[in-house]
C-alpha positions in Angstrom: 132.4 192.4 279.3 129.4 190.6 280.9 126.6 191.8 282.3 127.7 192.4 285.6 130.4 194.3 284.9 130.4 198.3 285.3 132.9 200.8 284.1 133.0 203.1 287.6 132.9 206.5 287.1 135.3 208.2 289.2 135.0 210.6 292.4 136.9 213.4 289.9 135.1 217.0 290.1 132.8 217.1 287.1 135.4 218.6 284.2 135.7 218.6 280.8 138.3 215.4 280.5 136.2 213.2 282.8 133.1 214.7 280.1 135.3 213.1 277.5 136.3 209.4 279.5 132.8 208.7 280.0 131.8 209.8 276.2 134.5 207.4 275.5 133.6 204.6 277.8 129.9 204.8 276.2 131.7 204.6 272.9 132.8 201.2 274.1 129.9 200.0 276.1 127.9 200.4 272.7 130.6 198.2 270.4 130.8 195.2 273.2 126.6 195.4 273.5 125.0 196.8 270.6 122.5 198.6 270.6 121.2 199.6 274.0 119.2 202.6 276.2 120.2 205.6 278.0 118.9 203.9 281.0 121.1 201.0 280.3 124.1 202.6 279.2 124.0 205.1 282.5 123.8 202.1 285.1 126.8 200.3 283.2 128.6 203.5 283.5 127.8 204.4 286.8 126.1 207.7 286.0 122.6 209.6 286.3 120.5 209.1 283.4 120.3 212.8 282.7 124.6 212.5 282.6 124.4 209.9 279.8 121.4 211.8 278.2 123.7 214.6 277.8 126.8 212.7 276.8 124.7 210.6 274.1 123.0 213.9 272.4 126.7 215.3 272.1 128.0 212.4 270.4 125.0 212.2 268.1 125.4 215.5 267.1 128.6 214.2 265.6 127.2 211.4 264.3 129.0 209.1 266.4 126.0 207.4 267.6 122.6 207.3 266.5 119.2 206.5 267.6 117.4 202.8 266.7 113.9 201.6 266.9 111.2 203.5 268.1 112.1 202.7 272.2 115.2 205.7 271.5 117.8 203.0 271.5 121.3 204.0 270.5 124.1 202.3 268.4 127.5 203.0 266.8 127.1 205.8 264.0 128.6 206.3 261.3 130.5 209.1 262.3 132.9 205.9 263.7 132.7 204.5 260.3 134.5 207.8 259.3 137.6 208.0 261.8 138.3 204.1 261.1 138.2 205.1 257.6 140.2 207.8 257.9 142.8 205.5 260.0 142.8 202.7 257.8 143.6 205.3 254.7 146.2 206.9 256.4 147.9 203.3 257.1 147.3 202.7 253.4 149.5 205.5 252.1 151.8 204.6 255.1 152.6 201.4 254.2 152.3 201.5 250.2 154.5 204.2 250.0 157.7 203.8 252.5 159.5 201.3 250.2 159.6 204.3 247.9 160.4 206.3 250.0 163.5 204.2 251.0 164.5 204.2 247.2 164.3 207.9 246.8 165.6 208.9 249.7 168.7 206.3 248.4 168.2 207.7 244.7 168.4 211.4 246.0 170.4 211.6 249.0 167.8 213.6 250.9 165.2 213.0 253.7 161.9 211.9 252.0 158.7 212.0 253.9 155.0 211.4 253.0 152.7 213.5 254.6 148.7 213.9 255.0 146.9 216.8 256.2 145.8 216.2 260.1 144.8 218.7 262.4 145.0 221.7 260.5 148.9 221.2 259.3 151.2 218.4 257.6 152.0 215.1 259.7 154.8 212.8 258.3 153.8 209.3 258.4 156.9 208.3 256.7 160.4 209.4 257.0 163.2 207.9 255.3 166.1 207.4 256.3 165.3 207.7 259.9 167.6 210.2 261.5 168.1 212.0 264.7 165.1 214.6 263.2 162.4 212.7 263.4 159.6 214.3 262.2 156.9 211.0 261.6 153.9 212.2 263.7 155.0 215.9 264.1 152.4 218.6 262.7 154.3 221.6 260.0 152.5 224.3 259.6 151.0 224.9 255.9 152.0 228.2 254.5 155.7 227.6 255.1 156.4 224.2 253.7 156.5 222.4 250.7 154.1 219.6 251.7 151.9 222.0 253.4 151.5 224.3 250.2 150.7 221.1 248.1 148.0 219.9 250.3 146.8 223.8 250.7 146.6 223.7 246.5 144.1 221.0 246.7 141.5 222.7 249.2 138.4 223.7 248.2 137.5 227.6 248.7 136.2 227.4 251.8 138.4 225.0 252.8 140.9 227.5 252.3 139.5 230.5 253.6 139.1 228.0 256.9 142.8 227.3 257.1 143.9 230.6 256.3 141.4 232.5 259.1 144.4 232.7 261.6 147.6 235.5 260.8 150.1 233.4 258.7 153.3 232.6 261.4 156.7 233.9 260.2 159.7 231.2 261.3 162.4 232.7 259.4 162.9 235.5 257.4 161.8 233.6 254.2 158.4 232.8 255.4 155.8 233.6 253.1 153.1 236.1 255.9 151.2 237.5 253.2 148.0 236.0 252.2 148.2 237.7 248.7 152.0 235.9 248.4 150.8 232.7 249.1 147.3 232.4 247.2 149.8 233.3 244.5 152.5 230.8 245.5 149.4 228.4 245.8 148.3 229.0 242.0 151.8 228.1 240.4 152.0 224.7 242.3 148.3 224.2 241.1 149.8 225.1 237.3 153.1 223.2 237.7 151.9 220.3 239.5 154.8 220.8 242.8 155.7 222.7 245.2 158.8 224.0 247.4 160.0 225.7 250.6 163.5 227.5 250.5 164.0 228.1 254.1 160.8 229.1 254.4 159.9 226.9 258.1 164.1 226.3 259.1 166.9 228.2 257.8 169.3 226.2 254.7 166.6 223.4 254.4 165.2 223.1 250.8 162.0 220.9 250.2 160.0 219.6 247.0 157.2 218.1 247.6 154.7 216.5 244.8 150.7 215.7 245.3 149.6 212.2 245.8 146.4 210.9 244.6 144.2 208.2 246.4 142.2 205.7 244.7 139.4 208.0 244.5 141.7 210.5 242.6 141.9 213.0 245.4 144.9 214.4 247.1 145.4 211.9 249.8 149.1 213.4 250.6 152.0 215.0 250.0 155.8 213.1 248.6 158.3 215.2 249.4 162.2 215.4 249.4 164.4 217.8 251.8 168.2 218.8 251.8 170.3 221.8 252.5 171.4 224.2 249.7 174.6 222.1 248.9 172.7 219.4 248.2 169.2 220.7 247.0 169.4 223.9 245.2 166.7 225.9 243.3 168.0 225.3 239.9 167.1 221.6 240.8 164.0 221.8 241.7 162.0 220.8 238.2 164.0 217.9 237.7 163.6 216.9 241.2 159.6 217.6 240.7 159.5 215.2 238.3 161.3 211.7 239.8 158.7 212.4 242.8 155.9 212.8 240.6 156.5 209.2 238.8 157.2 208.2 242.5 153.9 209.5 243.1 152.0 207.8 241.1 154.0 204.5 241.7 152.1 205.0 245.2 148.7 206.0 243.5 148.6 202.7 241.7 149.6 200.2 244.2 146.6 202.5 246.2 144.5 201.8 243.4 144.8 198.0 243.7 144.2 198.1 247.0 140.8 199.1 246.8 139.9 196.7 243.8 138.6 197.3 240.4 
């Protein structure tokens, strides 16, 4: 952008989206010029200086900008530093693990998805085989799904007593409302290492659904395997557990070598 240039704010009444746009466009103003001043910042944008006053003390609240220099100069925080890391980890476990999904999905003749915890639920990043259900991108709710308990398993306890705040949903007669139920539920997968759903979020669908570790060791997501009672049935369950586990850390360690010794 040269100097010249300046991102118009719009006519819009003052409301909370057009808030968020110019947060945004002072997001970007700071990564094309560095580190620059309120005063600076508001003329590029095309607002009062009390505007982008306001809009910069919100978004170093978050820590996505922060003040440099004694003049009250701002820059990019680290609270960018975060999301991109964030992003880059979820496209990571993405991209390590969907050839192995493709073999087990082969191996077991079921739909295999990886999923990672993202706005309070479980969001497939990987499906395999792609099929007319496509859930890659879609957000399951916890308490009722395999993947959801095993990412549940790994919070801390007031991680837990966050996601659990709201009344647990019932989708089907199977789904586990009880908070007692499921903190016990939530104890056997930490014991046994897995976890499952017997139509529990839709009716006849079955799910097992492993941890996977990051290179740091901690749950970065959630392998699992889904089919309907003909083809997945309780009694297989163990077994099943244990191909994804080693499927697991197959993932884990090509993780592991991508973030060096």
């Amino acid at each position: 952008m040269h100097n010249n240039d300046k991102i118009v704010a719009t006519s819009e009444p003052r409301t909370q989206t057009q808030a968020v746009d110019r947060a945004l466009s002072m997001l970007v103003l700071l990564a094309q010029r560095g580190p620059s001043g309120v005063t600076e910042l508001a003329r590029k944008l095309g607002v009062h200086k009390s505007t982008a006053s306001r809009l910069m003390t919100a978004l170093e609240k978050h820590r996505f900008v922060e003040q440099v220099g004694p003049r009250g100069r701002y820059r990019l925080g680290f609270g960018i530093v975060r999301l991109a890391g964030a992003t880059a980890a979820q496209l990571d476990i993405a991209g390590e693990s969907r050839p192995i999904c493709a073999r087990l999905a082969s191996e077991l003749r079921g739909t295999v998805s990886l999923s990672v915890f993202e706005g309070g639920g479980a969001t497939a990043v990987v499906q395999e085989p792609s099929t007319e259900r496509n859930w890659i991108g879609l957000r399951v709710p916890l308490h009722a799904t395999a993947s959801g308990k095993v990412l549940l398993a790994s919070f801390g306890f007031e991680e837990l007593e966050d996601a659990m705040k709201q009344p647990l949903r019932r989708f089907t007669t199977h789904t586990v409302t009880s908070r007692g139920a499921l903190l016990a539920d939530l104890n056997r997968v930490r014991a046994r290492g897995w976890a499952a759903a017997s139509g529990e979020f839709e009716p006849d669908l079955h799910t097992v659904a492993v941890p996977v570790r990051g290179p740091g060791g901690r749950i970065a997501g959630a392998l699992s395997v889904s089919a309907d009672e003909a083809h997945l049935r309780p009694a297989d369950f163990q077994g099943i557990s244990r191909i994804l586990t080693q499927a697991a850390e197959e993932i884990h360690d090509r993780l592991q070598s991508l973030a060096g010794p």
